[in-house]
Structures are given as C-alpha cells and as structure tokens.
C-alpha positions as MATLAB code, in Angstrom:
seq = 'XXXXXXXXXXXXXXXXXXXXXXXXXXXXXXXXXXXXXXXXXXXXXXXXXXXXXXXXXXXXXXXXXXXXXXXXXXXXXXXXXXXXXXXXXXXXXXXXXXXXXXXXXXXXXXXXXXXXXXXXXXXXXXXXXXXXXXXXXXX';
ca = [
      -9.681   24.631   -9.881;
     -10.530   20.920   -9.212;
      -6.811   19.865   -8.390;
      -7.477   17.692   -5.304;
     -10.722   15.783   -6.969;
      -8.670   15.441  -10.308;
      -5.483   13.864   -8.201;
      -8.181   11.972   -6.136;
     -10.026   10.944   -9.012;
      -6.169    9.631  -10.664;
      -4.926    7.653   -7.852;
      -8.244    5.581   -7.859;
      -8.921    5.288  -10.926;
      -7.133    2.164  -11.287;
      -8.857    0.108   -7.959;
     -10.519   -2.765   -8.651;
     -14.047   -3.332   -7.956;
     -13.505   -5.708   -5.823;
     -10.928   -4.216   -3.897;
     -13.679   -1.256   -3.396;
     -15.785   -3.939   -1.732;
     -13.193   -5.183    0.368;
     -12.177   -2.040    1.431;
     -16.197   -1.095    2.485;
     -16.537   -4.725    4.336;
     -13.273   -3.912    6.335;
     -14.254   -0.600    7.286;
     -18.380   -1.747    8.217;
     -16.994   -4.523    9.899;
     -14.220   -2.107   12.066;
     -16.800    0.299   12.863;
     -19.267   -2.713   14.413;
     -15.967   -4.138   16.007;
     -15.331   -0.508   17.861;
     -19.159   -0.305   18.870;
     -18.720   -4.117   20.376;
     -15.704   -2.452   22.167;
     -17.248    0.735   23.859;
     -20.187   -1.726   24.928;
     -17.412   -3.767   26.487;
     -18.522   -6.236   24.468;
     -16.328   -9.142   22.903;
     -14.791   -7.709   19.657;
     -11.932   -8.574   17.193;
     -10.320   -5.046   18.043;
      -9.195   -6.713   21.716;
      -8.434  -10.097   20.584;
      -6.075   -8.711   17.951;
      -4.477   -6.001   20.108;
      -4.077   -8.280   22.938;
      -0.561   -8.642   24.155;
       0.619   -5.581   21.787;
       1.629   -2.243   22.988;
      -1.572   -1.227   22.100;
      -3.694   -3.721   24.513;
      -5.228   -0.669   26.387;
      -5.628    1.664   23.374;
      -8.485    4.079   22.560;
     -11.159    2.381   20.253;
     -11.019    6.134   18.180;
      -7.062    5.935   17.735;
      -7.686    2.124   16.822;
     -10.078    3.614   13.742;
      -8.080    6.489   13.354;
      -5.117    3.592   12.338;
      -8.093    1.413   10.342;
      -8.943    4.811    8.286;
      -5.340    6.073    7.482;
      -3.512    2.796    5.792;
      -5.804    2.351    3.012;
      -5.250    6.232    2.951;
      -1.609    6.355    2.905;
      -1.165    3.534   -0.485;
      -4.006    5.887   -2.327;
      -1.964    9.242   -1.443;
       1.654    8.120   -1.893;
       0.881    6.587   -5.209;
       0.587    2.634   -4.394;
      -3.210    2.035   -4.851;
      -2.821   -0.932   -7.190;
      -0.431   -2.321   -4.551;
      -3.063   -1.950   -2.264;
      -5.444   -4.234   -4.480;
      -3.243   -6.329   -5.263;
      -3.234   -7.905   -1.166;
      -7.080   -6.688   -1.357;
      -8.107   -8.341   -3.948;
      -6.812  -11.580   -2.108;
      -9.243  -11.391    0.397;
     -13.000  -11.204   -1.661;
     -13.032  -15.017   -0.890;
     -12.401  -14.252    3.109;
     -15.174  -13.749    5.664;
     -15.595  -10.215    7.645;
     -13.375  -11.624   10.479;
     -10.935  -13.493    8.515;
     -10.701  -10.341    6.153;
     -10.320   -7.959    9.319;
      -7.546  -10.123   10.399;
      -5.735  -10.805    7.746;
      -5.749   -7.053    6.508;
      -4.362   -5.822   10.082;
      -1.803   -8.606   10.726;
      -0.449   -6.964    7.041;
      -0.158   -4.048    8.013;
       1.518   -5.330   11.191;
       4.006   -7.463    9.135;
       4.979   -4.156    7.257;
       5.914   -2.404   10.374;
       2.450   -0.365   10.226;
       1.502   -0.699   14.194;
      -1.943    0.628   15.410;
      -0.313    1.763   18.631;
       1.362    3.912   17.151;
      -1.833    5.833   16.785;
      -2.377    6.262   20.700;
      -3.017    9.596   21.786;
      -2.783    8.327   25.494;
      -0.536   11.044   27.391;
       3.026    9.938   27.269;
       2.250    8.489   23.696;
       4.765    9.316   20.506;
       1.887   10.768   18.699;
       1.740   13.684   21.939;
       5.691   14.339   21.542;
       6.474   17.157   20.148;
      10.541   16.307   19.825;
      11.274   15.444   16.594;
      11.863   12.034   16.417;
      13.969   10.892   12.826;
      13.168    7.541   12.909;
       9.494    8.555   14.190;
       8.213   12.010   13.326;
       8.530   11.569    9.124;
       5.580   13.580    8.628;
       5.731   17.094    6.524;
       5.167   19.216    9.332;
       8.494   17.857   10.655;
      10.428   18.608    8.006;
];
C-alpha cells in the first residue's frame, strides 16, 4: 500500500544530516537567487549562466534544473554519492555552496539549459533524440 513512501523512505535513509542541510541552504538560497532575477536584480543565477547556452533562460526552467539533480541521485539509487560531494560543502558559504554545487553538475555533463522550454528548445522536440530523449516515455 505504502510502496512509493517505503522506496522514498529507503533511498534516504542513508543521507547524512548534514548533507540534508546542504541540500535546504542550496535550494533557500536558489529560490532568493530566482526572486533577485525576476526583480532584474543582480543574482548568482546570471553570473553563472552567463556565456552558456543558457544565458537567456527562464528563471522557472533554471529551478526546474536546481530541483531535479538532487532528485535524479535519490531516484536512481546514488544518494550516498550525492553526500558524499555534499557533505564537502557544510564548511562553504550560500554562494560558494551554490557555485560549487552547479559547476558539478556542469562538470558531469548535467547542463541547466538543457531544461529550457524556450520554443525551438530540445525539451519542446518531440523526435526522439538517442543521445537526448533517454527518458521512459521514449522508450
């Protein structure tokens, strides 16, 4: 009956506390970072995406990116991974953290812009796309 809050429950049961904090202080710190950004205000969310492919991206696909890689380690099994890097950055301010947690994900090959819904984007396609569209409903 409880299935999904049982396999929940299993894949974080091994997170450290202080990769719970981390994770919390990365995602208040995002979400003040986007509201910055729809003020036009000066925010992290620019300065990192500047010069990228996603330069002009939408502040919601930008969190929409932010919310689904912590996500993605959690449901495909790798949440002690996760900690492992997160864990690493308890002694890193909110910026620093931010930054360095991003730049990680860019360094894997994990690209916010890929989470553009602008028209024209990959994300609007609906060709399947091997080396692109890996996602269940492709398959």
């Amino acid at each position: 009956m409880w299935t999904y809050d049982e396999q929940i429950y299993d894949s974080t049961f091994g997170i450290s506390h202080d990769c719970a904090l981390n994770l919390q202080r990365f995602q208040k710190y995002g979400t003040v970072q986007a509201i910055l950004r729809n003020a036009g205000e000066n925010n992290q969310i620019t300065d990192i995406l500047a010069g990228t492919p996603g330069a002009g991206m939408l502040t919601d696909d930008f969190l929409a990116y932010m919310g689904d890689f912590p996500a993605g380690y959690v449901q495909y099994g790798h949440a002690t991974e996760f900690c492992k890097n997160w864990d690493d950055y308890s002694e890193l301010n909110d910026q620093d953290m931010f930054t360095a947690a991003i730049y990680y994900e860019f360094n894997a090959g994990n690209y916010p812009w890929e989470y553009s819904t602008a028209a024209g984007s990959k994300i609007q396609s609906s060709v399947i796309d091997t080396t692109y569209s890996g996602r269940q409903w492709t398959w």
